[in-house]
N, C-alpha and C positions, 0 to 999 in steps of 0.2 A: 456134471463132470467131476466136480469135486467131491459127489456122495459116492464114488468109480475109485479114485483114488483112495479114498478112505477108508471104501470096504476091504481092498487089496491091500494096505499098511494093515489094519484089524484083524486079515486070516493073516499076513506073517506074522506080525506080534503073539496074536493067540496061540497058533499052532507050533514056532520054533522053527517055522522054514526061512531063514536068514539066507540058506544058499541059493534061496532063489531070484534076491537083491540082486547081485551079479548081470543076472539073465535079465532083467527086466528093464534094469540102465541100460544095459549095451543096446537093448531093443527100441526103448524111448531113443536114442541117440543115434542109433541109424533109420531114424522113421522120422525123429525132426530132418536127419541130412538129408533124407529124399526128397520131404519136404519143399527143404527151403532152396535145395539148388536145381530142383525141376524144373523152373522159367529160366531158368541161368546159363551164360554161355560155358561156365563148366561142367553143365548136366552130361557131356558124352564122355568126359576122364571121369566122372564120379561113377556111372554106369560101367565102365570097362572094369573098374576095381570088383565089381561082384560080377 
């Protein structure tokens, strides 16, 4: 998992795609939210939002 992370920090550094930092948080951050409110009694307001 962390050899995953690392190769994706190594093509941005290497290559100069900083714009794709952006994309890649917002993505980590609604995949931990699906995540972690799936067993949850707010899983059906979190679902209506998308």
């Amino acid at each position: 998992m962390v050899s995953m992370f690392q190769d994706v920090w190594n093509f941005l550094r290497e290559r100069k795609k900083w714009w794709l930092m952006p994309i890649i948080i917002g993505l980590l951050i609604l995949g931990t939210l699906i995540f972690v409110e799936t067993g949850s009694a707010l899983a059906p307001f979190i679902y209506t939002i998308f």
